[in-house]
C-alpha positions in Angstrom: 14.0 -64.0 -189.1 17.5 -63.1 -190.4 20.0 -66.1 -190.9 23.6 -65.7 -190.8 26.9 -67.4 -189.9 30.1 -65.4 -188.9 33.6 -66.0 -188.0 36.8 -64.0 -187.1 39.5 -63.7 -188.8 43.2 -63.9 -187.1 44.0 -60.0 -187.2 40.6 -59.3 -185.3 38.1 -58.5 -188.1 35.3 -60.3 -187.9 32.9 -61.3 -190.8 29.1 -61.7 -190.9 27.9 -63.8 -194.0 23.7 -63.9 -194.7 22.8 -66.0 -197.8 19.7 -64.3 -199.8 19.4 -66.8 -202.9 16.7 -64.6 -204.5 19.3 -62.0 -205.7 22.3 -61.5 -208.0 23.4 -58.6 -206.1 25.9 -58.2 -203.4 25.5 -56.0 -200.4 28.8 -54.9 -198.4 28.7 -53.2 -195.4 32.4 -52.2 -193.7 31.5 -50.6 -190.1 34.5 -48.8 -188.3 33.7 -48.6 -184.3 34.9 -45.0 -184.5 32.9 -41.9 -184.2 32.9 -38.0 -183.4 33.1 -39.4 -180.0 36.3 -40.8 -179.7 37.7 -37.3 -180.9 40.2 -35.1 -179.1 38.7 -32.3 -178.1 41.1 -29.8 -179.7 40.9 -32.1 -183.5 36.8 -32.5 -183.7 35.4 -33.2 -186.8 38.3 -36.2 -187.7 36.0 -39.2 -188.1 33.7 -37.3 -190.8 36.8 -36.1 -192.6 37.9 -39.5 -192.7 34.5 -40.5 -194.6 35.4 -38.1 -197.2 39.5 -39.6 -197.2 38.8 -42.8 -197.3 37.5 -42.1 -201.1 40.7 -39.9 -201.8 42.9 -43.1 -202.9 44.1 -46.0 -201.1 47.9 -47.4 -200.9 47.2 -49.6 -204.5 44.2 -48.0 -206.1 44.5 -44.4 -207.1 40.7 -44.1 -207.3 38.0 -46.1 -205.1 34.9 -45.2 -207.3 36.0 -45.4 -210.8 37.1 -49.5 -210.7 33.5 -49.8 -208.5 31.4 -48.2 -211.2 32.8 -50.3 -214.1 32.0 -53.6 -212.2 28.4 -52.2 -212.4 28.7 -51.3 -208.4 27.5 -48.3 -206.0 28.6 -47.3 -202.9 28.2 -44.2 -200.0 29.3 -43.6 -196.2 28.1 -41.8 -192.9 29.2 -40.6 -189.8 27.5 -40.6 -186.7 29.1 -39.7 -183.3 29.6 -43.6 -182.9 30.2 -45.1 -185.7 31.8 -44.8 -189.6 30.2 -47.2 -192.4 31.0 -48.0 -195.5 29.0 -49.2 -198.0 28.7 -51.0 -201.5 26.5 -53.2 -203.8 28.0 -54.4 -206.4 27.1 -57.6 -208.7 27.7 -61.1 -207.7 29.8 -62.0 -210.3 32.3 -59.0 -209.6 32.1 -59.7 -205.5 36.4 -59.6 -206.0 36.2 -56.2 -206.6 34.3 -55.0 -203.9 36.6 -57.2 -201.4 39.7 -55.8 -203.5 38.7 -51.9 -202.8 37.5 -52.2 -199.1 40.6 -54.0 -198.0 43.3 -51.9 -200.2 41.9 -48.5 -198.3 42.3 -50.8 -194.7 45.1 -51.8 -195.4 46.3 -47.7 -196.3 45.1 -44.4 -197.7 47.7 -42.7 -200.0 48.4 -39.6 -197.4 49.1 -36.9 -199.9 48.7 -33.4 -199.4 46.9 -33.1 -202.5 44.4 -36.0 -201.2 43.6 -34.4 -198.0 43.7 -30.6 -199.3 40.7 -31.7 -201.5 38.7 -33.6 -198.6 39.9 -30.6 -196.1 37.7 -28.4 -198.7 35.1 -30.5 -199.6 34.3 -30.8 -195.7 34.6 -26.9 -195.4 32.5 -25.7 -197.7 29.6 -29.0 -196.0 29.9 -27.2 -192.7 29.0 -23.7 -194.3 26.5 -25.1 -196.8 24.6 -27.5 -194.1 25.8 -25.3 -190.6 25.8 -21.5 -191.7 24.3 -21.1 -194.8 21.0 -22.9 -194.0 18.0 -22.0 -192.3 17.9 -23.1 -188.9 21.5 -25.1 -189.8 23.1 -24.3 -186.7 20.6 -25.9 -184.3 22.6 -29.0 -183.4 25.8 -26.4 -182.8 23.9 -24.9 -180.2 21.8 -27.8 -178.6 24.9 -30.0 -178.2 26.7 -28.0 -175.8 24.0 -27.1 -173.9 22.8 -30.3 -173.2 26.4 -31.9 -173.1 29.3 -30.1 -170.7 31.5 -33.2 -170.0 30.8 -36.1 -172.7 32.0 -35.7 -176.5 28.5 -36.1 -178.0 28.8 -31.7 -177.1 30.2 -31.7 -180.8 28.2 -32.8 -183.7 30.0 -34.9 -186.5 31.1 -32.1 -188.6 33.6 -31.1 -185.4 33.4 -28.4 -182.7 34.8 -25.9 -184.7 35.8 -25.9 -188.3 39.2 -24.4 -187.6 40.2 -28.3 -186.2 39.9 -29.6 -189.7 41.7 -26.9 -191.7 44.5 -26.7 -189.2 44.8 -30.6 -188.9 48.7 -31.6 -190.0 49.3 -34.7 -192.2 50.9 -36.4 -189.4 47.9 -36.2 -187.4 45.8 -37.1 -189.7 47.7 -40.6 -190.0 48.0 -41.0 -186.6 44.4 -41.2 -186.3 44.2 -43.6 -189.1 46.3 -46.2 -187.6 44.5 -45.8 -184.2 41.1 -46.7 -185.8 40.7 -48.0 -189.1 42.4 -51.2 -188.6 41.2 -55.0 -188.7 40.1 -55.5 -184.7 38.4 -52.2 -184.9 35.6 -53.2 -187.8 32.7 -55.9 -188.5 32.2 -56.5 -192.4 28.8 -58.2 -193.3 28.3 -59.2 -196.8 24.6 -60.5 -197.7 23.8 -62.1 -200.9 23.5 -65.1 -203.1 27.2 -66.3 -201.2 28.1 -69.3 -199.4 30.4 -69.0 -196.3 33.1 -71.2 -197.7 33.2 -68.4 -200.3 33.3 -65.2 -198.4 36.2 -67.1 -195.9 38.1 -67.4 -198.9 37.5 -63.5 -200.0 38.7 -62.4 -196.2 41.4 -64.1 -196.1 42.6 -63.9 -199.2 41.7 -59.8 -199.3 42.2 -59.2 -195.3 43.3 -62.0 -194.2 47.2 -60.1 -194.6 46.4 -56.7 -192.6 48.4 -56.5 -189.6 46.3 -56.1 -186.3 46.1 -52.6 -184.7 46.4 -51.9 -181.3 43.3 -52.3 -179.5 41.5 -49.6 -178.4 40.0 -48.9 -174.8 37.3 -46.5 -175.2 37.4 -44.0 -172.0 35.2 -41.8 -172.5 33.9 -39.0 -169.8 30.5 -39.4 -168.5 28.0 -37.1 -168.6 27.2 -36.2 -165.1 22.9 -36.1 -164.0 22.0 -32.8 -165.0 20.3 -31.0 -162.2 18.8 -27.9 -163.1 17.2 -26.7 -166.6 19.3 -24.9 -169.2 17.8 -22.4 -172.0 19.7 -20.1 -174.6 18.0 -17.7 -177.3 18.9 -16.6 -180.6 17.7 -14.8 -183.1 18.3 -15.6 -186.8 17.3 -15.0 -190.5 14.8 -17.5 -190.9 11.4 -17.6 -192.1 9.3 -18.3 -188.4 10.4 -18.7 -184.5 11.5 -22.4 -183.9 11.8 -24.3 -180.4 13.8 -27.4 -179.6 13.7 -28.7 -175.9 15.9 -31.9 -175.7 15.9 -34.4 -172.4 18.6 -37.2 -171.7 17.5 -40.6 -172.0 19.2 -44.1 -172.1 21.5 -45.5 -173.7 20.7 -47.5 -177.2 22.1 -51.1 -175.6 19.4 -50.1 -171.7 16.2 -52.5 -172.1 14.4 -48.9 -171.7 15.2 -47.8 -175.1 12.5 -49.6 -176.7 9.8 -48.1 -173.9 11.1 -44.4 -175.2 11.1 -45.2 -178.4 7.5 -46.2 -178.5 6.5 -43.2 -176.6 8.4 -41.0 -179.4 6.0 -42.3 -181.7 3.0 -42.0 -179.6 3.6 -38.4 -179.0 4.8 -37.9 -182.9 4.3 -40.7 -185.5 1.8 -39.8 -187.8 -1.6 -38.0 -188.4 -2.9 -40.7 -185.1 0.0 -39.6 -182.5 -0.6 -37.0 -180.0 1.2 -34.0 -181.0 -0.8 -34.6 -184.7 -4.3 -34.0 -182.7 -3.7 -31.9 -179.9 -1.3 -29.6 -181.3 -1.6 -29.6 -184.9 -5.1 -30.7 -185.5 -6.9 -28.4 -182.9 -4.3 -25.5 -182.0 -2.9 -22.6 -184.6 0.3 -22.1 -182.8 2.7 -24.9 -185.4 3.3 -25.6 -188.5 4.8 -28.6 -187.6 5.8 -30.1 -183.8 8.0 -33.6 -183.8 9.3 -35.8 -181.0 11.9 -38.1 -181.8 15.0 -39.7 -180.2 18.7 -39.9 -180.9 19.6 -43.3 -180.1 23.0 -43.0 -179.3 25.8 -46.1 -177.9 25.6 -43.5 -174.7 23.4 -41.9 -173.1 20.9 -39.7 -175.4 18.4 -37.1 -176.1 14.9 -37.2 -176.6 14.2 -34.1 -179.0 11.0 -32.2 -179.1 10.8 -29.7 -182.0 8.3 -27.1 -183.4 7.9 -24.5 -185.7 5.4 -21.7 -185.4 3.1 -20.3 -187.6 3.9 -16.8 -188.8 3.8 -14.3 -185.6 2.7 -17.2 -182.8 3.8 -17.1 -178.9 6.7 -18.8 -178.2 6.0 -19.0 -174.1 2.8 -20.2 -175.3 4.0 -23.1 -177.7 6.4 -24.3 -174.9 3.4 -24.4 -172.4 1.1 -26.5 -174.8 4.2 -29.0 -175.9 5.1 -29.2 -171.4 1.4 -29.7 -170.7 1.1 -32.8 -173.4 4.5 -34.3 -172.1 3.3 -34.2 -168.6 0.1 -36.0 -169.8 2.4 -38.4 -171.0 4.1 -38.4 -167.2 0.5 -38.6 -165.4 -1.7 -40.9 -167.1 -1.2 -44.2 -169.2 -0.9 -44.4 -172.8 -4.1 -46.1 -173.9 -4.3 -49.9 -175.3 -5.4 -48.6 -178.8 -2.5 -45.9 -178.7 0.2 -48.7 -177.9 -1.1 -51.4 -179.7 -1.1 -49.0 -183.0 2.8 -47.9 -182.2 3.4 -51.7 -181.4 2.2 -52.6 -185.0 3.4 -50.0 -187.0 6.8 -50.5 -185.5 7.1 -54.5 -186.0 5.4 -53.5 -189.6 8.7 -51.5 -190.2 11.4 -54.1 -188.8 10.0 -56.8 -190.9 9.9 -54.3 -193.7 13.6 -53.5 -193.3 14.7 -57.1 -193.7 13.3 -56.8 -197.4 16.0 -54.6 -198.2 19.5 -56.4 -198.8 21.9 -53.5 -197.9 19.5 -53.3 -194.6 20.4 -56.3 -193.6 23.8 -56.3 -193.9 24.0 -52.8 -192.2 21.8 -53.8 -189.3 23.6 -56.8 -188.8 27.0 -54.6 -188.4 25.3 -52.8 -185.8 23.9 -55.2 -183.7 27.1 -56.7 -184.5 29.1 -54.2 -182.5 26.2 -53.6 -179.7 24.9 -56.8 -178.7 26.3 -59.6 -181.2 24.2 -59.9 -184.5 22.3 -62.7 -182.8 20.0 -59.8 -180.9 18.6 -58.5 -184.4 16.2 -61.6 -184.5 15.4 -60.6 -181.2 14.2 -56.8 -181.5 10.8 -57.3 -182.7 9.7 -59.1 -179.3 11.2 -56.3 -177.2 9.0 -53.6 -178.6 5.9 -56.3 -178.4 6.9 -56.6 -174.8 6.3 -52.3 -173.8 3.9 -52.2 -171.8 2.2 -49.0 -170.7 3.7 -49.0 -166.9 6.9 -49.1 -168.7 6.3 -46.4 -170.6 5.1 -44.0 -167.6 8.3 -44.9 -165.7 10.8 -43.5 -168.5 8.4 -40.4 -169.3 8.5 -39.7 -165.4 12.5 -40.3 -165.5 13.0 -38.1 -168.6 10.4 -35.4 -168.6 11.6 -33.5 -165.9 12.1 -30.1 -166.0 15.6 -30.1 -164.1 16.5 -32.6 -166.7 15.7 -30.7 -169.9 17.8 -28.0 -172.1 15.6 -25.5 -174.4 16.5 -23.6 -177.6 14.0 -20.8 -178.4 15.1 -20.0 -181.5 13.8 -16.6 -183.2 13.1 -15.4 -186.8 14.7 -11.6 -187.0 
């Protein structure tokens, strides 16, 4: 059980305050509603950039980590295709700072060329170390479209195509700014030793002035029922032939998340799931097979993934992965099988709320999906799967017409 009080402040942002009185650290957590998703299509890659600018200098402070480090704090950020975050911990004694940087970089970034030259580079040189110059990098460049035509989850984080980011104009990149990192368009959560009195008198004080942006109507297009199965092939340098097969699925906020995400671990979590025995265990075809799901504000992907052992058939791997996920389509999971997923995954949630920076991230997100009240509620929806439930979304998702498959071979 995770207590906490919020409130709203006039420009929009609100503010999520949980009280941990066993430690003398503060954990900050800044979400932005803006992802890869609310891109235009011809300037992909903006909301990842903007990770990297957002540490470039703000309006008052030339440099966001230096002050940070000498009040003893850390910090880091992601990007996913629906949200930004921003994180920090920092002591309790030097909360001021933390509430002095994360407001001074809302409030404005310093916009100079030199600033975004630097981050323009920096996110260059990630796309060719993590896309291009990786085995297997390029995976998710190739899976997105395929699976995606209409919907912007088609491009991953990193953008569409590099060229969006080093062509991107200063004028742009501002104009994107003001759309989306403004007060209405964030959730803050700070969890620590603090008393809500307190952090009301931080927000205002440090927030309180930053003008309201205009809100934002998210329109996105929808990804139309695909109908028939796509593939592609490739051939790469890499070590082995790998195969990726991806299905859409629900949405993260559709009760039947929880059902797929317990059938994701009962094909693939750990040396007890399915894939483990059958495929691993007592075939020769894989080094390794996963299953796994995206979990994505929209509608997502379930992911199956393999690699093959050195000269193995790739028709034959896809036939042996098909033939356990229609097992999971024509028969029930068993009680021990459900019951061990059931447990290892309340095992985990509880496990999470030990962590401090957790807490305050998790609250942001349910925050922004449900209202934070639905994270005390999470652990009694995945107790409440049952095994009917499960063979409804495996027969809703593991149809052929409804899949897209990478085979993906070694040179």
């Amino acid at each position: 059980m995770i207590d906490f009080e919020k409130f709203e402040l006039e420009n929009g942002l609100r503010v999520i305050v949980h009280k941990d009185e066993t430690t003398e650290v503060v954990a900050m957590n800044l979400l932005y509603d803006v992802g890869a998703r609310d891109e235009e299509a011809e300037r992909t890659g903006f909301a990842h950039l903007f990770e990297h600018l957002m540490f470039g200098g703000s309006v008052n402070i030339a440099d966001y980590d230096e002050p940070l480090e000498m009040a003893g704090g850390d910090n880091n950020a992601f990007t996913t295709n629906d949200i930004t975050n921003y994180y920090l911990t920092i002591p309790l004694n030097n909360i001021e700072t933390g509430f002095w940087l994360e407001s001074d970089r809302m409030l404005s970034l310093v916009f100079s060329e030199k600033s975004l030259e630097v981050q323009r580079q920096v996110v260059i040189e990630e796309y060719k170390q993590r896309y291009l110059n990786q085995p297997y990098g390029d995976d998710w460049l190739l899976l997105r479209p395929m699976a995606y035509k209409e919907h912007p989850y088609k491009w991953p984080t990193i953008g569409e195509d590099i060229r969006h980011i080093e062509d991107a104009t200063m004028d742009e990149v501002k104009s994107f700014f003001n759309k989306f990192y403004c007060p209405n368009n964030a959730i803050l959560c700070v969890a620590g030793n603090v008393d809500l009195d307190q952090i009301k008198a931080l927000s205002e004080k440090w927030f309180g002035p930053i003008p309201r942006g205009n809100e934002y109507v998210r329109s996105l297009t929808k990804e139309p029922d695909q109908t028939e199965s796509r593939s592609m092939e490739v051939k790469r340098d890499v070590p082995v032939d790998a195969f990726y097969k991806v299905y859409h699925m629900c949405e993260r906020i559709n009760d039947d998340f929880y059902s797929t995400d317990l059938m994701s671990d009962i094909l693939s979590g750990g040396r007890s799931s399915r894939f483990h025995i059958e495929l691993l265990k007592k075939k020769t075809l894989f080094s390794e097979v996963d299953a796994y799901i995206t979990a994505d504000s929209d509608t997502g992907l379930f992911v199956v993934t393999a690699r093959l052992h050195k000269g193995g058939d790739m028709k034959e791997a896809e036939k042996v992965i098909d033939e356990e996920l229609a097992r999971m389509t024509n028969e029930f999971v068993t009680d021990q099988e459900l019951h061990r997923v059931k447990n290892k995954m309340e095992s985990m949630l509880v496990f999470q709320e030990i962590n401090l920076l957790n807490k305050a991230m998790n609250l942001c997100s349910h925050e922004l999906m449900w209202g934070a009240d639905n994270i005390n509620g999470e652990v009694e929806k995945y107790l409440n799967v049952t095994k009917e439930s499960i063979s409804k979304v495996a027969k809703e998702i593991f149809r052929q017409e409804n899949s897209s498959t990478l085979y993906y071979y070694a040179n």
